[in-house]
C-alpha positions as a Markdown table, in Angstrom:
| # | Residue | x | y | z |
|---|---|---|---|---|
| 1 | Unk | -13.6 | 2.1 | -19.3 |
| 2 | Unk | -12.0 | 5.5 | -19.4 |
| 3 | Unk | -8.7 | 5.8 | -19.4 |
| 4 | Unk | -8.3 | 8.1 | -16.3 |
| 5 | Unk | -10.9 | 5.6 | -14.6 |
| 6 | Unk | -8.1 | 3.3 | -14.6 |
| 7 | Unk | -6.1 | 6.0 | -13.8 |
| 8 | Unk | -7.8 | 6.4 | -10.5 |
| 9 | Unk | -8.5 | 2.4 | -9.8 |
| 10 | Unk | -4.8 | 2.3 | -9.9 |
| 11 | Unk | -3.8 | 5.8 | -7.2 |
| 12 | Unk | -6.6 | 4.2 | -4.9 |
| 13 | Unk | -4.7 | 0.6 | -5.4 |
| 14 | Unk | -1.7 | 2.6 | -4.6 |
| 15 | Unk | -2.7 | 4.4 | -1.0 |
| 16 | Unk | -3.8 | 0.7 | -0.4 |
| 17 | Unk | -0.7 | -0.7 | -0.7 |
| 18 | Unk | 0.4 | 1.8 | 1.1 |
| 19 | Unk | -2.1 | 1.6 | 3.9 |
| 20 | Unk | -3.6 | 5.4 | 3.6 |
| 21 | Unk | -7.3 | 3.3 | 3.0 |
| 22 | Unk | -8.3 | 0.3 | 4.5 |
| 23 | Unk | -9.7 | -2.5 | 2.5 |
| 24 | Unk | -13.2 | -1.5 | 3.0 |
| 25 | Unk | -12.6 | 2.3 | 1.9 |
| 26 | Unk | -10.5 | 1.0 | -1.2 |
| 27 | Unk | -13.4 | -1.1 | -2.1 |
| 28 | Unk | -16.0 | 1.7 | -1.7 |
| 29 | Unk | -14.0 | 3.7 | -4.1 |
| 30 | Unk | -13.7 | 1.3 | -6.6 |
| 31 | Unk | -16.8 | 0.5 | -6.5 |
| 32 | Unk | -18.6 | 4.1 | -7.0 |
| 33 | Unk | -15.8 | 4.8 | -9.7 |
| 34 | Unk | -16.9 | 1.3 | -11.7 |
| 35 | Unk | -20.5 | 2.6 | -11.0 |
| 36 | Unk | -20.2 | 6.4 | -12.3 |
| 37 | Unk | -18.5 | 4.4 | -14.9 |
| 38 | Unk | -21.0 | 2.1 | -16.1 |
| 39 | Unk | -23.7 | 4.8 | -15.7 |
| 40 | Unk | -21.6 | 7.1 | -18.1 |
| 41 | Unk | -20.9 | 10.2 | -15.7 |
């Protein structure tokens, strides 16, 4: 994994924490970040 991937996985943990995405949205997110990952975008 990249290391601005995690970069990203950690700001999108962060607006959740802080309620700017709701659970769903933060695991959208994550998910298409992990999937652009895997795919090598």
């Amino acid at each position: 994994i990249k290391k601005n991937d995690v970069i990203k996985l950690a700001q999108l943990l962060q607006d959740y924490a802080n309620d700017k995405l709701t659970k769903d949205e933060y695991l959208l997110k994550a998910k298409q970040i992990l999937e652009e990952q895997s795919l090598g975008i």
